[in-house]
Structures are given as C-alpha cells and as structure tokens.
Backbone bond lengths (Angstrom), bond angles and torsions (degrees), N, CA, C in turn:
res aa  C-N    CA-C-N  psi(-1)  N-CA   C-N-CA  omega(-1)  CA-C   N-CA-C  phi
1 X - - - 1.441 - - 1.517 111.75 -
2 X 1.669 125.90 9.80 1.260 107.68 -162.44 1.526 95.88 -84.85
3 X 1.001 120.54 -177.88 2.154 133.56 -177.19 1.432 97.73 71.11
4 X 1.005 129.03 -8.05 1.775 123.45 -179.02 1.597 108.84 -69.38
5 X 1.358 104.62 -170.10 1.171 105.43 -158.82 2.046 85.17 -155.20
6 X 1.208 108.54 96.21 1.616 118.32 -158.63 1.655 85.30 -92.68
7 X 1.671 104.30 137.03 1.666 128.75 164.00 0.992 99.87 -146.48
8 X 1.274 120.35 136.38 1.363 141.59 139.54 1.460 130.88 -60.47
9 X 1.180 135.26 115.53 1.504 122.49 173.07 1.466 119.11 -132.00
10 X 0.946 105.21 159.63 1.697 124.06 -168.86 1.825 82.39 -53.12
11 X 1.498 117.07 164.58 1.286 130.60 167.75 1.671 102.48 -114.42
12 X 1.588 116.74 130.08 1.148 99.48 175.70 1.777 122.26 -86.46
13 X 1.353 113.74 -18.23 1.433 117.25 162.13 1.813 100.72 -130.67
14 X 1.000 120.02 107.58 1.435 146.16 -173.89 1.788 103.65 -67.64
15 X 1.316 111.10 -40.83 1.696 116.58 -176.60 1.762 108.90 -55.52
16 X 1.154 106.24 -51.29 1.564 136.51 -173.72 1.245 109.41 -57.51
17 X 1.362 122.98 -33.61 1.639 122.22 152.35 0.871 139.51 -66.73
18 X 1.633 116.17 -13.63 1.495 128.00 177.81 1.366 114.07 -79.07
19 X 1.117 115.61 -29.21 1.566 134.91 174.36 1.494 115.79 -63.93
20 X 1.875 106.20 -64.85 1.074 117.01 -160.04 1.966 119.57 -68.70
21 X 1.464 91.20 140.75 1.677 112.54 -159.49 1.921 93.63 -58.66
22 X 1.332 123.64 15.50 1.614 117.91 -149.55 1.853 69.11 -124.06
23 X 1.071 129.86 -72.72 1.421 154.67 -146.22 2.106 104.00 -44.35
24 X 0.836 115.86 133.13 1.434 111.34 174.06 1.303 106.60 -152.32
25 X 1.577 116.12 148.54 1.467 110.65 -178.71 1.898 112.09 -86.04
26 X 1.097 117.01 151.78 1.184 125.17 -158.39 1.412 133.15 -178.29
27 X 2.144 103.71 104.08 1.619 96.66 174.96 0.936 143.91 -63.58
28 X 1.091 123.50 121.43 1.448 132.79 171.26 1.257 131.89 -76.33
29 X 1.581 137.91 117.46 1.479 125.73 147.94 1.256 132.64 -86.80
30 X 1.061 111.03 131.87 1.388 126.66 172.18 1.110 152.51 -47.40
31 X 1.379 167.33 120.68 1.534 153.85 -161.17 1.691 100.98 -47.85
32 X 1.402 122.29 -46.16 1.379 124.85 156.42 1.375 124.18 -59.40
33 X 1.160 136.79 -9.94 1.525 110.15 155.22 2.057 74.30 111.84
34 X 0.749 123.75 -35.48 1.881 109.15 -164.33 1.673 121.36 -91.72
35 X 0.672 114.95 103.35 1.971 141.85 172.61 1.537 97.70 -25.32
36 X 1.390 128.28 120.68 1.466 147.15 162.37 1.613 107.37 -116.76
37 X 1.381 116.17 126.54 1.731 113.60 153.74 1.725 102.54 -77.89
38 X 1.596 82.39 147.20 2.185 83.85 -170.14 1.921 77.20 -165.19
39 X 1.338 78.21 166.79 1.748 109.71 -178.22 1.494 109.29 -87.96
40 X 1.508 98.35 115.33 2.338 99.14 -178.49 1.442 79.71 -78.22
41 X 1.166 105.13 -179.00 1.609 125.43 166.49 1.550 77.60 -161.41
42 X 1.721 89.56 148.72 1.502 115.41 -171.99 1.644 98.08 -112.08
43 X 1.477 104.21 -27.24 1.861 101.81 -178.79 1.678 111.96 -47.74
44 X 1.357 106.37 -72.07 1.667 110.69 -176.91 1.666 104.83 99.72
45 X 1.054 120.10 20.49 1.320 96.95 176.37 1.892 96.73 178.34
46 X 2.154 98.48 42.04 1.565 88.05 176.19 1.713 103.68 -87.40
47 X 1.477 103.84 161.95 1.193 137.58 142.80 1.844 121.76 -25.06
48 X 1.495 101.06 -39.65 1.560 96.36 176.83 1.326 122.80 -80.64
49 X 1.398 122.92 18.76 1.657 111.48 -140.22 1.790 85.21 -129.92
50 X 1.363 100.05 130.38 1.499 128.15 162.84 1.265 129.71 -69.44
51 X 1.804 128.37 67.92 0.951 117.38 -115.80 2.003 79.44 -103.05
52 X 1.034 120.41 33.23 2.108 131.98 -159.17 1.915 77.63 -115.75
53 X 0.938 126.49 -56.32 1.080 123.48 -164.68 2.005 121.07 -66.38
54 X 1.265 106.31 -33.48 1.590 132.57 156.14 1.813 113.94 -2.57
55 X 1.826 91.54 103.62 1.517 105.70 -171.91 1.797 112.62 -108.02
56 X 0.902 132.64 -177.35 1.598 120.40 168.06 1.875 90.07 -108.81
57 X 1.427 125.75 154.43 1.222 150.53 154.69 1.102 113.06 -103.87
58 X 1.500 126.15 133.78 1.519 143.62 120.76 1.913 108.32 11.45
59 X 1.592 76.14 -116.98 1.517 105.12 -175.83 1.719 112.78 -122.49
60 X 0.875 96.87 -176.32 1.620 109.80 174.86 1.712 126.01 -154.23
61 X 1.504 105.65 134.19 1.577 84.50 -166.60 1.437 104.05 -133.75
62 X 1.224 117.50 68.82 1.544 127.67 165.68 1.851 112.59 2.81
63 X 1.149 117.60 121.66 1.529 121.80 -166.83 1.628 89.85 -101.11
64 X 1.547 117.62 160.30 1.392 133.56 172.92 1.524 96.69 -81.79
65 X 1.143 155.22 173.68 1.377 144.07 99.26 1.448 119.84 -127.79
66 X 1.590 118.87 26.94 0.986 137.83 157.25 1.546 107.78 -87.72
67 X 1.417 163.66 21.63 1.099 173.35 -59.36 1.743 107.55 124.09
C-alpha cells in the first residue's frame, strides 16, 4: 500500500461488505493518531462508497481472518 493516498469513507450499505470477495477487515489509523477496525476494500472504485464523507488515514493494516 505504500505511494497511495489512504481515505476513509462512510459505507453506504455496510452488510454488502461483509460478503464481498474485495472486502477485508482492517486497522486503521487515523489523521489523529487513534486506531479504528474498518473494512479495506481492494476494488477502489465500488459503488457503495460515500465519497462527501472522505477523510485522510495514517496507515492501514489488513487483518488475516482466514487463520
């Protein structure tokens, strides 16, 4: 993920990520310095995403849950 350019955005149906083969769980830091679990998506360019709501992130740290 390094050269990216990390945002966060609102999800407009949140269920639909849990499913989707794109969707991975994943901590996030914040422009503030404070750690959130949130949904990566590997697509980049879904349909569900609130793009009005649009924050800058830290880092990101892709979770296993195949393990």
């Amino acid at each position: 993920m390094a050269g990216r350019q990390l945002k966060v955005v609102r999800l407009l149906e949140p269920e639909l990520c849990l499913e989707c083969r794109f969707g991975q769980k994943a901590e996030v830091e914040m422009a503030d310095g404070n750690m959130q679990t949130m949904v990566y998506c590997r697509r980049l360019d879904c349909d569900n995403w609130d793009y009005g709501s649009a924050e800058s992130a830290k880092s990101v740290r892709v979770t296993d849950d195949a393990a």
